[in-house]
C-alpha positions as CSV (number, residue, x, y, z in Angstrom):
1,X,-24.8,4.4,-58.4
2,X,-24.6,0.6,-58.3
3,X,-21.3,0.5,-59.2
4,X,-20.1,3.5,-56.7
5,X,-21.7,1.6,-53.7
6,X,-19.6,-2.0,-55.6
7,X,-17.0,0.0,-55.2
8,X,-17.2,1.4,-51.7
9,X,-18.1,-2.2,-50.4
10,X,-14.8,-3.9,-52.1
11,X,-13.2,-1.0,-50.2
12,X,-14.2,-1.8,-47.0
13,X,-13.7,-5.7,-47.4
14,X,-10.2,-4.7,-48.1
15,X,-9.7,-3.1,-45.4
16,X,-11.3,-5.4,-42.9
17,X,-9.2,-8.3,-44.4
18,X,-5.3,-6.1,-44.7
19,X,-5.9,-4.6,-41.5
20,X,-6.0,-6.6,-39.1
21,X,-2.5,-7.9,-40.3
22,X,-1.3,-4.5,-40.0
23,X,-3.1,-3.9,-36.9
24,X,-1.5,-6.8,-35.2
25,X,2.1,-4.8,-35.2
26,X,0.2,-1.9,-33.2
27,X,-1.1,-4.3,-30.5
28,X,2.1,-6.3,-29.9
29,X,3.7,-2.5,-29.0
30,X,0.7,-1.6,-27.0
31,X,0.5,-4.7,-25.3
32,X,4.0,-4.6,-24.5
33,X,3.7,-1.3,-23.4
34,X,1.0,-2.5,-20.9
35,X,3.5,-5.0,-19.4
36,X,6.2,-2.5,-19.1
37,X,3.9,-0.3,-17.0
38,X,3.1,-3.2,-14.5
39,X,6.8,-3.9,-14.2
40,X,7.6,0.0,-13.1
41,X,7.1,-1.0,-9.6
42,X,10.4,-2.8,-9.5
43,X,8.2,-5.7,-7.9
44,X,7.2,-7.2,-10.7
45,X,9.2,-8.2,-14.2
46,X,8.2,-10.1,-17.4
47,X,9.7,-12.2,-20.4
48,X,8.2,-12.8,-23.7
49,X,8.5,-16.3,-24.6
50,X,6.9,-17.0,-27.8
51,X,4.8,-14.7,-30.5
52,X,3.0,-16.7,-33.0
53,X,1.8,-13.9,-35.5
54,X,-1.7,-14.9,-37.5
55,X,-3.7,-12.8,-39.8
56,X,-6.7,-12.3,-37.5
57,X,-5.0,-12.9,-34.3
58,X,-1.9,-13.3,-32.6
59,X,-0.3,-15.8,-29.6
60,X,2.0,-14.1,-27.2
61,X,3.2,-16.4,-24.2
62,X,4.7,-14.3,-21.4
63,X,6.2,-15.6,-18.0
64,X,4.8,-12.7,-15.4
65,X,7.3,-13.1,-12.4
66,X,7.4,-11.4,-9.2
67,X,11.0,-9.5,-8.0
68,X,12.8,-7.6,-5.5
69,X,11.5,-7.6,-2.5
70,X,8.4,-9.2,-3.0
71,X,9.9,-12.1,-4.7
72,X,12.1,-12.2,-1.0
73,X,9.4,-12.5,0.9
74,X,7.4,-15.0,-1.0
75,X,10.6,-17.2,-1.0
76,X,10.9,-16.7,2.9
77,X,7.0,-17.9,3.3
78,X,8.1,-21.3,1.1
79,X,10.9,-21.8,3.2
80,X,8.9,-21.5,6.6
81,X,6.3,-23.8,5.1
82,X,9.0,-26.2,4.0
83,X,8.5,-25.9,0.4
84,X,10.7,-25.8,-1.8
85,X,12.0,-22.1,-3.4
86,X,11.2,-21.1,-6.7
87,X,14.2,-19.7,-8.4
88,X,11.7,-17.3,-10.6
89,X,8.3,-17.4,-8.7
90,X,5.7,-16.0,-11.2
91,X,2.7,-17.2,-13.2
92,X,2.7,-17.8,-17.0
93,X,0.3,-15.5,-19.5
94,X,-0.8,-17.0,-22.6
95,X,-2.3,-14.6,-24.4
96,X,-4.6,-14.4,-27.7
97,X,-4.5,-10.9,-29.3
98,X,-7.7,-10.6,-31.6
99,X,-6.9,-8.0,-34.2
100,X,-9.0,-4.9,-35.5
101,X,-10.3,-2.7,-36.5
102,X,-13.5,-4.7,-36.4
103,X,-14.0,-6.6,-33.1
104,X,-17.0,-7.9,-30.8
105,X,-16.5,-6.1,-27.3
106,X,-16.8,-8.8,-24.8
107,X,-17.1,-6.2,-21.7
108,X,-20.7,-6.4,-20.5
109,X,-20.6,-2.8,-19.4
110,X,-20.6,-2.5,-23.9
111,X,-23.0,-4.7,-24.8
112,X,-22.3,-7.4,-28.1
113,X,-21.7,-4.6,-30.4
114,X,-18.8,-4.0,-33.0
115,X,-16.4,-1.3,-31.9
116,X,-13.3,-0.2,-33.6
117,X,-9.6,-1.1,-31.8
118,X,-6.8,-2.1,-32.3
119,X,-7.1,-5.5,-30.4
120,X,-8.9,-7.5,-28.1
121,X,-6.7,-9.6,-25.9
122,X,-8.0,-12.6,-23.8
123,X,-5.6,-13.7,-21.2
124,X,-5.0,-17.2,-19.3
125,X,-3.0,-17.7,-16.2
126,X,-1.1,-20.5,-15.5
127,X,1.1,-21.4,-12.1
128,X,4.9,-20.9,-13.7
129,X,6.8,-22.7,-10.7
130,X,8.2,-25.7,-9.1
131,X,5.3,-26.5,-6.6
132,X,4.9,-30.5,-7.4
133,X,1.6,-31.2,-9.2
134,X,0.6,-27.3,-9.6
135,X,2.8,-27.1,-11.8
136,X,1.6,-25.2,-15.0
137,X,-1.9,-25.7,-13.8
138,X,-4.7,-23.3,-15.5
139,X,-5.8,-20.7,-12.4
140,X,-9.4,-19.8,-12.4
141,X,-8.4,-16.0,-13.8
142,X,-10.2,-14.5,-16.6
143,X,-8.7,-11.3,-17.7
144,X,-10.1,-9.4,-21.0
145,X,-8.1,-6.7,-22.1
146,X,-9.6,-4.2,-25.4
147,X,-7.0,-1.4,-26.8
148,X,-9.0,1.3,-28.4
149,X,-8.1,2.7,-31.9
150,X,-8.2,6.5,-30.8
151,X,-5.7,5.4,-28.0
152,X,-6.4,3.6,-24.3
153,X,-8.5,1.1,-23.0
154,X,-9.3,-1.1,-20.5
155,X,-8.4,-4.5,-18.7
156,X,-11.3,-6.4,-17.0
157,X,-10.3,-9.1,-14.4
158,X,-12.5,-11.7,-12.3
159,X,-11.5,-14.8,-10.5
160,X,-14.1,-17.2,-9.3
161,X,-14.8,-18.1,-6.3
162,X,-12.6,-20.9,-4.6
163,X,-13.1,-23.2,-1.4
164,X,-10.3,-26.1,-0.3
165,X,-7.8,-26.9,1.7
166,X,-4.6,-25.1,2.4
167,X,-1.5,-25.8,5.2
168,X,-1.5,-29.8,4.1
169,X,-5.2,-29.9,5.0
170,X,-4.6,-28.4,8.5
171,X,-6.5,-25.2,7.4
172,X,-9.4,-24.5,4.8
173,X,-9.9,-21.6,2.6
174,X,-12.9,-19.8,1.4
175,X,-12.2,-16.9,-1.7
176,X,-15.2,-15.6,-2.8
177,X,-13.4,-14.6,-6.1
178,X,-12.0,-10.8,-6.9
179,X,-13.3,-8.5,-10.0
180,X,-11.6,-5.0,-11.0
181,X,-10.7,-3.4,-13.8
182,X,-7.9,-1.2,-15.2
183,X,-8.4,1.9,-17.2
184,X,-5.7,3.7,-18.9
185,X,-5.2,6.5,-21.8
186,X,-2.8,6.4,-24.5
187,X,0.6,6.4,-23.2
188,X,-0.6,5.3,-19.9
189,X,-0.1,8.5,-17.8
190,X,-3.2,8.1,-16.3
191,X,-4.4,4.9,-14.7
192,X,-7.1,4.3,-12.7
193,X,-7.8,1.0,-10.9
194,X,-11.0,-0.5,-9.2
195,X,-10.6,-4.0,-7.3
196,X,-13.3,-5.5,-4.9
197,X,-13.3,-8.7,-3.4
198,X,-16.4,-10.0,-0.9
199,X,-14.8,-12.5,1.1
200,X,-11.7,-13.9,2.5
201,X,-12.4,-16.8,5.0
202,X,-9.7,-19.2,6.7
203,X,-11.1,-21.6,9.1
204,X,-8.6,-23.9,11.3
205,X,-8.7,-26.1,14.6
206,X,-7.1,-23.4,16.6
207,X,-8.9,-20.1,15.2
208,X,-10.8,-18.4,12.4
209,X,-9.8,-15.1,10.1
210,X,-12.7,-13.4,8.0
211,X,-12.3,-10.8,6.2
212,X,-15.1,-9.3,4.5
213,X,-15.9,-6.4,1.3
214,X,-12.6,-5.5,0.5
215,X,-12.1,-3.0,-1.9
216,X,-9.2,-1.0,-3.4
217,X,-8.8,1.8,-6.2
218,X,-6.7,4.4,-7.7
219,X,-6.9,7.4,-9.9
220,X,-3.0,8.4,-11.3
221,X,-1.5,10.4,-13.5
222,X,2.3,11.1,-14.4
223,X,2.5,14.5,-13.1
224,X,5.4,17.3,-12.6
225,X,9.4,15.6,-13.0
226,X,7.5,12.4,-14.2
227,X,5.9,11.7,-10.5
228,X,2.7,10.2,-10.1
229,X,0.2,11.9,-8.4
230,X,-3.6,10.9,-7.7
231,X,-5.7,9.2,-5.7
232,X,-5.5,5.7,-3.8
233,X,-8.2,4.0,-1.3
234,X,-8.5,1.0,0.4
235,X,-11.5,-0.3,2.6
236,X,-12.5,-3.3,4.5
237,X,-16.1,-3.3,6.1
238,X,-15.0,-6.2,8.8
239,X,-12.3,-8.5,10.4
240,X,-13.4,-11.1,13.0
241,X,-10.5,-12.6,14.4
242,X,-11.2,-16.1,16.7
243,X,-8.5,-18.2,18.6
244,X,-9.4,-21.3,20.3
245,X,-7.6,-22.1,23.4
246,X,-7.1,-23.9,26.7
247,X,-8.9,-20.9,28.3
248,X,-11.9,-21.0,25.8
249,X,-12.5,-18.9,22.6
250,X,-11.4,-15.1,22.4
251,X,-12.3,-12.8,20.0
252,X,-11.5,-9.7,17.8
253,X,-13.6,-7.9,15.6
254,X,-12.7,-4.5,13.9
255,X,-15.2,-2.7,11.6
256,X,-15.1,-0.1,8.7
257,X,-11.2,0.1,7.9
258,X,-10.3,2.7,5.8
259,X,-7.0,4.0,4.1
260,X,-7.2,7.4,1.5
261,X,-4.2,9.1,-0.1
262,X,-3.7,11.6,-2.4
263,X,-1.1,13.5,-4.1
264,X,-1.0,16.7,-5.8
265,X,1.0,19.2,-7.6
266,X,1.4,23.2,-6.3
267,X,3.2,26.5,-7.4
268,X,3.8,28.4,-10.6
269,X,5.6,25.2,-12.3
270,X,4.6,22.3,-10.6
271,X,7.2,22.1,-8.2
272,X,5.6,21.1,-5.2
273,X,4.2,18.3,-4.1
274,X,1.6,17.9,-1.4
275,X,0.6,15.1,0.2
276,X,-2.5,13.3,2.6
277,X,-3.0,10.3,4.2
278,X,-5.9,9.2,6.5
279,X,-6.2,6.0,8.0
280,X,-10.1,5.1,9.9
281,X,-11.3,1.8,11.9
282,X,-15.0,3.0,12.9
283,X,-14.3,0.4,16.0
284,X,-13.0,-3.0,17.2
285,X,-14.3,-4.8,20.2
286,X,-11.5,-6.8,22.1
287,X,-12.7,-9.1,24.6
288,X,-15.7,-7.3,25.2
289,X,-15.2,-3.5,25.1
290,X,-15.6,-1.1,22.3
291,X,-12.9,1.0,21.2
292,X,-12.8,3.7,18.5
293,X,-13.3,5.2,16.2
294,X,-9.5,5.5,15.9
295,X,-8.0,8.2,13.3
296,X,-4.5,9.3,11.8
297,X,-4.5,11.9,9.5
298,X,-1.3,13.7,8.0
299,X,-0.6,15.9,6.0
300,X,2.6,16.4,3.7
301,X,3.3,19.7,1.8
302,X,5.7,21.7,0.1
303,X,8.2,18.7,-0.8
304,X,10.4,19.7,-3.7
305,X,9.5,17.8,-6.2
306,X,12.9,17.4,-8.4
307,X,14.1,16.0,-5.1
308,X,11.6,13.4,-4.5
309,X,12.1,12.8,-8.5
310,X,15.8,12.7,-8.2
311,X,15.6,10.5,-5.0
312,X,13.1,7.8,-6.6
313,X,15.5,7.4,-9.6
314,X,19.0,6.8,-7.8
315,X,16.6,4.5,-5.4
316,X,15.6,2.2,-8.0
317,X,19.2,2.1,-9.6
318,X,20.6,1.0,-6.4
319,X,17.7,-1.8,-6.3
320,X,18.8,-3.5,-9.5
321,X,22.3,-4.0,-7.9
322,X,23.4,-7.1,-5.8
323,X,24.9,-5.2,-3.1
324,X,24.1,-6.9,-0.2
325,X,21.1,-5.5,2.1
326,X,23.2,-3.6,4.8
327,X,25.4,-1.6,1.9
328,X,22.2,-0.9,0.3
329,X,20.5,0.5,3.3
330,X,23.7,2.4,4.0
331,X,23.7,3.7,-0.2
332,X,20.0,4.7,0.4
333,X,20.6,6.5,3.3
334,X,23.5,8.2,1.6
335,X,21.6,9.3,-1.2
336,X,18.5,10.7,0.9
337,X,21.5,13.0,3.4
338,X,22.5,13.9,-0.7
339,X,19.4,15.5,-1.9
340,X,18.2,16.4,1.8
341,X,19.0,20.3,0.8
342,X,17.1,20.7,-2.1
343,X,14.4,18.7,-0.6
344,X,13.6,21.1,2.1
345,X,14.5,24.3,0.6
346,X,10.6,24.8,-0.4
347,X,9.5,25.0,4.0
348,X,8.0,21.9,4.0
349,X,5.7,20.7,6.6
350,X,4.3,17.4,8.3
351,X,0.6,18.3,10.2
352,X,-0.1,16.0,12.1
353,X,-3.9,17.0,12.1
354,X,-5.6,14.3,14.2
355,X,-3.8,11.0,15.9
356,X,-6.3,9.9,18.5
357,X,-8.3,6.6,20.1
358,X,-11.9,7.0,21.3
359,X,-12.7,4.3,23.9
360,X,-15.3,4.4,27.1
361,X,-12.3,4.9,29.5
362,X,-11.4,8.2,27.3
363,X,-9.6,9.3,24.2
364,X,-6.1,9.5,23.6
365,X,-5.0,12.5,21.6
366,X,-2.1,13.6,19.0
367,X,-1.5,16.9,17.2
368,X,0.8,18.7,16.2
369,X,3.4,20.1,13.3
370,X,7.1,20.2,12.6
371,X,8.0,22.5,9.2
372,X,11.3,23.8,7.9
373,X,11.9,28.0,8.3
374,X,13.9,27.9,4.5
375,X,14.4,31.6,5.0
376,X,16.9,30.5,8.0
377,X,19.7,30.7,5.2
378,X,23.1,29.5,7.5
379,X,20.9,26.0,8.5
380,X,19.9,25.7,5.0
381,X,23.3,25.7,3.5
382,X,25.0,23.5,6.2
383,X,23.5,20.5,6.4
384,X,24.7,19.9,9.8
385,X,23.1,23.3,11.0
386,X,19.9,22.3,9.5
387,X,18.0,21.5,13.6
388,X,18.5,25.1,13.5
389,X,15.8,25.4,10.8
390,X,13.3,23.4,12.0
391,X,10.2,24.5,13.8
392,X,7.5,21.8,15.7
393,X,4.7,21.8,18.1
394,X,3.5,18.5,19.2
395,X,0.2,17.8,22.0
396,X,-0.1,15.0,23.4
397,X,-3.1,13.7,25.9
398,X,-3.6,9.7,27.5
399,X,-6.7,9.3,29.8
400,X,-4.8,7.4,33.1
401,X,-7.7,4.7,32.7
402,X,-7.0,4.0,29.0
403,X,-3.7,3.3,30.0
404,X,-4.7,0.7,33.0
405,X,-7.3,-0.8,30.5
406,X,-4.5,-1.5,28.1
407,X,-2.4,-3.1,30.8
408,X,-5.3,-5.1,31.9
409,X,-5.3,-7.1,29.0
410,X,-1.4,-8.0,29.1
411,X,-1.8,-8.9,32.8
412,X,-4.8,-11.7,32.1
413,X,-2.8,-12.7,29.5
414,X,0.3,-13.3,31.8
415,X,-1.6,-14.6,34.2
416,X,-3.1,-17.2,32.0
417,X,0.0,-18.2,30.3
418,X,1.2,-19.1,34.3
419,X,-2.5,-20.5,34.8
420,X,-2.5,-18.6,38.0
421,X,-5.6,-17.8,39.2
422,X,-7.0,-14.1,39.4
423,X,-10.0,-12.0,39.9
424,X,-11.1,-8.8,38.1
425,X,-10.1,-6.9,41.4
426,X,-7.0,-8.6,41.5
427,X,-6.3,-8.1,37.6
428,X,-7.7,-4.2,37.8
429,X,-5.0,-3.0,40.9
430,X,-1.8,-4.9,39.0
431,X,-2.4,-2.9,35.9
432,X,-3.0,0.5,37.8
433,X,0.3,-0.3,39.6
434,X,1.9,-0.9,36.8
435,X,1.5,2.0,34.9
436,X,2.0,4.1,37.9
437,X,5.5,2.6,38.1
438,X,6.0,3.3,34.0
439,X,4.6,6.7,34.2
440,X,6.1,8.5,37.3
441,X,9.4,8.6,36.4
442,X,8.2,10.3,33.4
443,X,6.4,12.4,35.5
444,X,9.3,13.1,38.2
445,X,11.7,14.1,34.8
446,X,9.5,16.5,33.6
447,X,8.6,14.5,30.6
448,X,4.8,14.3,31.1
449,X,2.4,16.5,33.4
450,X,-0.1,14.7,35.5
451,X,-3.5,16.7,36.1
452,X,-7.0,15.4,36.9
453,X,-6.1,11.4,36.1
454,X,-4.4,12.6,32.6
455,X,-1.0,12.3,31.4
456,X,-0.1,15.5,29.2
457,X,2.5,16.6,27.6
458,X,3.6,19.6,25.4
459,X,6.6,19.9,23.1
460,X,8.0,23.0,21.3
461,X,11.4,23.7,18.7
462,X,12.1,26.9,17.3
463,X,15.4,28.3,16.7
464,X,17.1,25.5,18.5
465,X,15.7,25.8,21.7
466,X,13.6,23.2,23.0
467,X,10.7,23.8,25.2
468,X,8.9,20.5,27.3
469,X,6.1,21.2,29.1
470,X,7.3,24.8,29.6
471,X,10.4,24.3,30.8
472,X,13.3,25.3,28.3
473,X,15.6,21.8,28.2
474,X,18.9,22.6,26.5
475,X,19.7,20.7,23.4
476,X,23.3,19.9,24.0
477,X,22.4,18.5,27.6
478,X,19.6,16.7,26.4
479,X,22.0,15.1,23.8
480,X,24.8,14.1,26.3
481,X,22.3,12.5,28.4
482,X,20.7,10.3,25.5
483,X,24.5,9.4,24.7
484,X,25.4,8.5,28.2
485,X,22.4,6.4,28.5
486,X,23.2,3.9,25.7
């Protein structure tokens, strides 16, 4: 008995000393893995510098840099602040990969247990660009990242909190740090993220931005022609906007923003995608007055999805070209009038379910649809014929005092700009008369109906025949008119 239990105890001391070595192969692929899934975007892209393999752990130095478009933009903001441009703007990772199977879980959510993976990585950021002094500075980032044994894991991020000065000392900052995680199974085709951040605060002579509880997360999966499909939300409880002027302070404030998608998969083999979005702001006060809540909800269904699949694919081909931006635009456009077809040979169908503005003065109000009839076989087989397939309805509804309200505020603005001096009488009958004089030619044309202080109008397609607030307009006139007008 003593010597079976000798036995199974040099066993295991074997394997916790030869594993690890082994192990370390496994996490270098899955933690390259990881960094090819961050890079799918097309926004971001990575190089691995230098691997230092040990027996227990290993070093892995990787320069994380930002591309495409986003990279564009972030060099446009330097050049505007008159900084120099970073040829490869990016941060640099260096990264310790503990090996398993035996490691301490550092996630708090685990406790200080042993748990069995493959490795636990701990992650430090450093700035990787030509920005004087910064350069290769330590950021305050901590990022912990544990790949299971049985496949998955997890990547924990926080950043502390952070106050100075920002614009050459013109403007100061106030970060009250981010925390989030990532959570992904083996193979990473499903991901979900969590990221919350309390406090954004910029403070300057001329104004104020706060931006308070922000909070973003998604819940993906690779579905049907390799799309992903899931979840995605976004929230912000408050924005208080203050400018200081000649004229005194003004200010904005808009509460409970709110952003929810989803995507999902339909039909005997997957192929149909459906979509939702729903944007929210409970309300924002400007100058006074309460407006909201405001609401756009849409709905997306019945999109092929081999099309959409087919159309992502040739999309990001044509981004890793150098073509310059108008021959891209003009390739992407090209590609989309391709695939256009296929893409709405399933009757698709865009709801517009609820556009609409709530304010004391009234509420402005959107619905409506437009789908595509895919039995209408000659449209669907001629691209230029396809008008003939389409079907819509749109509703439309603006309170005539909304609409002076609005005005109102671009008139005191005017009139301050001049310094010209006004009264709230004087202010109240040049907004009315202006959107008298925008609205009745609109109303003389036909375009909109005018009933008990309400602008209206109704739209209707179906079989090519288009119907405005009752009155059948014929397409081909309505054409030649738009032409001769430009």
């Amino acid at each position: 008995m003593k010597k079976s239990l000798i036995a199974v105890l040099v066993v295991a001391l074997v394997v916790i000393l030869v594993a690890p070595f082994g192990l370390s192969f496994v996490a270098d692929k899955r933690f390259i893995g990881l960094l090819d899934k961050l890079s799918e975007s097309g926004m971001l892209d990575y190089t691995v510098l230098r691997t230092e393999r040990g027996w227990f752990s290993t070093e892995m130095d990787v320069v994380m840099e930002i591309s495409g478009d986003l990279a564009e933009a972030y060099s446009n903001s330097r050049v505007q602040a008159g900084k120099p441009v970073a040829a490869n703007p990016g941060v640099m990772l260096k990264n310790r990969l503990y090996h398993g199977p035996v490691a301490i879980a550092s996630f708090a959510d685990m406790g200080a247990s042993f748990s069995p993976v493959v490795s636990r990585v701990n992650t430090l950021v450093f700035v990787d660009e030509v920005d004087g002094d910064k350069a290769n500075e330590l950021l305050p980032i901590d990022i912990e990242t544990l790949f299971k044994l049985a496949g998955g894991g997890q990547s924990k991020l926080s950043m502390e909190n952070w106050t100075g000065d920002i614009a050459d000392g013109e403007a100061q900052l106030q970060w009250d740090g981010i925390s989030g995680q990532l959570v992904f199974n083996n193979g990473y085709t499903r991901t979900a993220i969590d990221l919350s951040a309390p406090l954004l605060s910029i403070n300057a002579e001329d104004g104020a931005v706060k931006i308070e509880n922000m909070a973003f997360e998604t819940d993906t999966y690779v579905g049907s022609h390799e799309l992903e499909l899931g979840d995605a939300s976004a929230t912000i409880s408050k924005v208080s906007i203050q400018a200081s002027g000649d004229k005194g302070k003004k200010s904005v404030t808009i509460d409970g923003m709110s952003m929810e998608a989803g995507s999902t998969a339909s039909g005997e083999s997957s192929e149909l995608v459906n979509s939702t979005v729903t944007m929210k702001i409970d309300g924002f006060n400007i100058e006074g007055v309460k407006y909201g809540p405001a609401v756009m909800s849409l709905d997306l269904n019945n999109l092929d999805a081999a099309s959409i699949a087919k159309i992502q694919k040739q999309l990001k081909e044509l981004q890793k070209t150098d073509m310059p931006e108008e021959q891209l635009s003009m390739m992407a456009a090209s590609t989309m009038f391709s695939v256009l077809p296929d893409l709405l040979k399933k009757a698709p169908e865009l709801i517009i379910r609820d556009i609409s503005l709530e304010s004391p003065f009234g509420k402005l109000n959107v619905v409506g649809s437009i789908r595509v009839d895919a039995s209408n076989e000659l449209a669907m087989a001629n691209p230029f014929l396809l008008v003939e397939a389409i079907i819509a309805d749109l509703n439309l509804n603006m309170p005539e005092s909304l609409l002076v309200e609005l005005q109102k505020l671009e008139v005191r603005k005017e009139l301050e700009a001049e310094s010209l001096e006004h009264t709230p009488e004087m202010i109240e009958e040049m907004a009315k008369s202006r959107v008298t004089m925008k609205m009745s030619p609109l109303v003389a044309q036909g375009m909109l109906v005018f009933a008990d202080s309400e602008y209206t109008m109704n739209v209707t397609f179906e079989s090519g025949k288009l119907v405005l607030n009752g009155q059948e307009i014929p397409v081909a006139a309505l054409m030649s008119g738009m032409q001769g007008g430009q």
